[in-house]
MIGU-794838 format. One record per residue (C-alpha): residue number from 0; residue in one letter; chain; x negated, y negated, z. Coordinates in nm, 2 decimals, m for minus. Example, Ala and Ser with C-alpha at 12.3 -4.5 7.8 and 13.67 -1.06 7.14 Angstrom:
<rs>
<r nr="0" rest="A" kette="A" xx="m1.23" yy="0.45" zz="0.78"/>
<r nr="1" rest="S" kette="A" xx="m1.37" yy="0.11" zz="0.71"/>
</rs>
This chain:
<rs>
<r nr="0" rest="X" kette="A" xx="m16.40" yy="m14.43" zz="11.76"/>
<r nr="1" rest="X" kette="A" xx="m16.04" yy="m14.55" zz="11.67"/>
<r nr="2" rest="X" kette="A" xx="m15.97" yy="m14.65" zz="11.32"/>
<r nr="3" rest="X" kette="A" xx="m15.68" yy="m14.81" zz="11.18"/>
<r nr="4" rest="X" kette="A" xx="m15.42" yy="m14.69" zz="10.88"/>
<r nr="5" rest="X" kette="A" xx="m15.12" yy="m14.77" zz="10.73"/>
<r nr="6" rest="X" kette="A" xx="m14.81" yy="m14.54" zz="10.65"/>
<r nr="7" rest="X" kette="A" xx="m14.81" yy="m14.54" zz="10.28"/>
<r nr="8" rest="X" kette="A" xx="m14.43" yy="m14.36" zz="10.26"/>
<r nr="9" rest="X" kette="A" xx="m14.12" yy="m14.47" zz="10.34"/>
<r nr="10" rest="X" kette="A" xx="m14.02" yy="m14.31" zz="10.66"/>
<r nr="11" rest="X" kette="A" xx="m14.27" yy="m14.09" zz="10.82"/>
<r nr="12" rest="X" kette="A" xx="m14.20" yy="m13.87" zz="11.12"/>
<r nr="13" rest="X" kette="A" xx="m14.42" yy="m13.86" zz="11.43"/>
<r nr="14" rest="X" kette="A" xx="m14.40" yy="m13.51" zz="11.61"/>
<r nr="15" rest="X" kette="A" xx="m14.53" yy="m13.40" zz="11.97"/>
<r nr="16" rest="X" kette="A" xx="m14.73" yy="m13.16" zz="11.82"/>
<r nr="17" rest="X" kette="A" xx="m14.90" yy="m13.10" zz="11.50"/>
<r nr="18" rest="X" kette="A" xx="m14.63" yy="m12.89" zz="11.38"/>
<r nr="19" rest="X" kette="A" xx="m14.32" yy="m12.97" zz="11.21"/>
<r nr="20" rest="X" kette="A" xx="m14.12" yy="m12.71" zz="11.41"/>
<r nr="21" rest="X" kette="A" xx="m14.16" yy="m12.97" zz="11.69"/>
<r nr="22" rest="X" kette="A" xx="m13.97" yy="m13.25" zz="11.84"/>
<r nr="23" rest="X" kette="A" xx="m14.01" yy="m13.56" zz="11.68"/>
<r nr="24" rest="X" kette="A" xx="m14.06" yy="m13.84" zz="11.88"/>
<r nr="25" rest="X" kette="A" xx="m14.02" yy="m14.11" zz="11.67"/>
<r nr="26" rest="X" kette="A" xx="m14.05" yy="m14.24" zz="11.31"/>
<r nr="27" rest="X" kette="A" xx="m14.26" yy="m14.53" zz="11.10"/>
<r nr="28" rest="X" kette="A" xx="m14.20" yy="m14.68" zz="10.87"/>
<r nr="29" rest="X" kette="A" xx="m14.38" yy="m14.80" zz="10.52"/>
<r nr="30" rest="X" kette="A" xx="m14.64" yy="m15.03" zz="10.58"/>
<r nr="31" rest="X" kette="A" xx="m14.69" yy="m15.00" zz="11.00"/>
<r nr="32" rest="X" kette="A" xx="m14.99" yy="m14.98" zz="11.07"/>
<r nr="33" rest="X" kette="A" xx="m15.15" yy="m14.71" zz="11.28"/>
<r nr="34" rest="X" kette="A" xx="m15.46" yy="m14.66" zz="11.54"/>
<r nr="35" rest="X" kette="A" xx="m15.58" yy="m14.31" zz="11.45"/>
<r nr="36" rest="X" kette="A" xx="m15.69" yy="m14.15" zz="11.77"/>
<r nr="37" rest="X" kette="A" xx="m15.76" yy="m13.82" zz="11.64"/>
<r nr="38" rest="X" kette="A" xx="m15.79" yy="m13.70" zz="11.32"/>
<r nr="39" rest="X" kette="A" xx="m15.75" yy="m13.29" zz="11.29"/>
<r nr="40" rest="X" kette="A" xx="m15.67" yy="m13.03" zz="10.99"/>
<r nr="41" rest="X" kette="A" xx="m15.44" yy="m13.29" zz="10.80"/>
<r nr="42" rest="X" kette="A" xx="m15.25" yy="m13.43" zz="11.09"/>
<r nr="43" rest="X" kette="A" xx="m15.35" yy="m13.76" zz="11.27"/>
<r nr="44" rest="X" kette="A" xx="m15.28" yy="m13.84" zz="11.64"/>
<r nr="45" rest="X" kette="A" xx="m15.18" yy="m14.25" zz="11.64"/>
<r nr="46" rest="X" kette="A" xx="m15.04" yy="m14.48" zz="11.81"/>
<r nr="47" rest="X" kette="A" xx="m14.83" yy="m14.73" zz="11.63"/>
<r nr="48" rest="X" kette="A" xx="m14.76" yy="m15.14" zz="11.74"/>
<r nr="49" rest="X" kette="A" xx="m14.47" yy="m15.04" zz="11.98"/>
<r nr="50" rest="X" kette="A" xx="m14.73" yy="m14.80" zz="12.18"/>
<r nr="51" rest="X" kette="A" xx="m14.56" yy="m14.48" zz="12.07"/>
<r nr="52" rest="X" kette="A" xx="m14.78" yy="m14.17" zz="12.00"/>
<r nr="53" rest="X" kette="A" xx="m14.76" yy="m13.84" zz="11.80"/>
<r nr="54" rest="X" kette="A" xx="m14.87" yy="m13.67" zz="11.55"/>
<r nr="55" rest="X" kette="A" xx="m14.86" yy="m13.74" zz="11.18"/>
<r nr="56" rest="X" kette="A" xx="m14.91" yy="m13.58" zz="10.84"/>
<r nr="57" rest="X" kette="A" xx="m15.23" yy="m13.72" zz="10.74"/>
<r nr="58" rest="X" kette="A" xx="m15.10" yy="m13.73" zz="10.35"/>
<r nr="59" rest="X" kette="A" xx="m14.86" yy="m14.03" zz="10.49"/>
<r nr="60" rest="X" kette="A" xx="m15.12" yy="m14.24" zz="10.64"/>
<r nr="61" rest="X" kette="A" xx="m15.37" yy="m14.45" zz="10.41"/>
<r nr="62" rest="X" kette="A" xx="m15.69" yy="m14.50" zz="10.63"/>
<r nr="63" rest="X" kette="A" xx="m15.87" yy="m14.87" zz="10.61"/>
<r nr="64" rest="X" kette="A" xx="m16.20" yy="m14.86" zz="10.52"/>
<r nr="65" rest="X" kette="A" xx="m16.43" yy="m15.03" zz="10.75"/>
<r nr="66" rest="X" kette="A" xx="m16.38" yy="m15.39" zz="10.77"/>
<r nr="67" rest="X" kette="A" xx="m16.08" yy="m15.39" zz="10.52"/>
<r nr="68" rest="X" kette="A" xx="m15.82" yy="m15.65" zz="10.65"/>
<r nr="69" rest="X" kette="A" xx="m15.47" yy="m15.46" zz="10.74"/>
<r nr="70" rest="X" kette="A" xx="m15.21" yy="m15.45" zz="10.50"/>
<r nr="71" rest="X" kette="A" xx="m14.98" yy="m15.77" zz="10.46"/>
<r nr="72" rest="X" kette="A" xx="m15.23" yy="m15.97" zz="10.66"/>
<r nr="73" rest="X" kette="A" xx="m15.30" yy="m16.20" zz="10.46"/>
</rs>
């Protein structure tokens, strides 16, 4: 089941692997939110608005709880 998340620093780096020794293959920003696809030892897989992918540190990503609206969506 996907569920959705915001990036809760300013920049955050997406890698290709859950490793920070890795390529990064792209970066969000504060307040973009995120489909989590995968959710594994404090990194999450997502895919952001622009249909990018990689992996995250799960300490910059805010989760919604279930049936809280998005951030800014107001």
């Amino acid at each position: 089941m996907q569920v959705n998340g915001v990036v809760i620093d300013t920049v955050a780096n997406l890698y290709r692997r859950p490793d920070q020794a890795v390529d990064v293959v792209t970066q969000a920003m504060l307040g973009t939110t995120l489909s989590v696809l995968e959710d594994r030892s404090g990194w999450c897989y997502v895919r952001m608005p622009d249909e990018y992918q990689g992996w995250i540190e799960a300490a910059h990503v805010r989760l919604y709880a279930s049936g809280e609206a998005p951030y800014a969506s107001i």
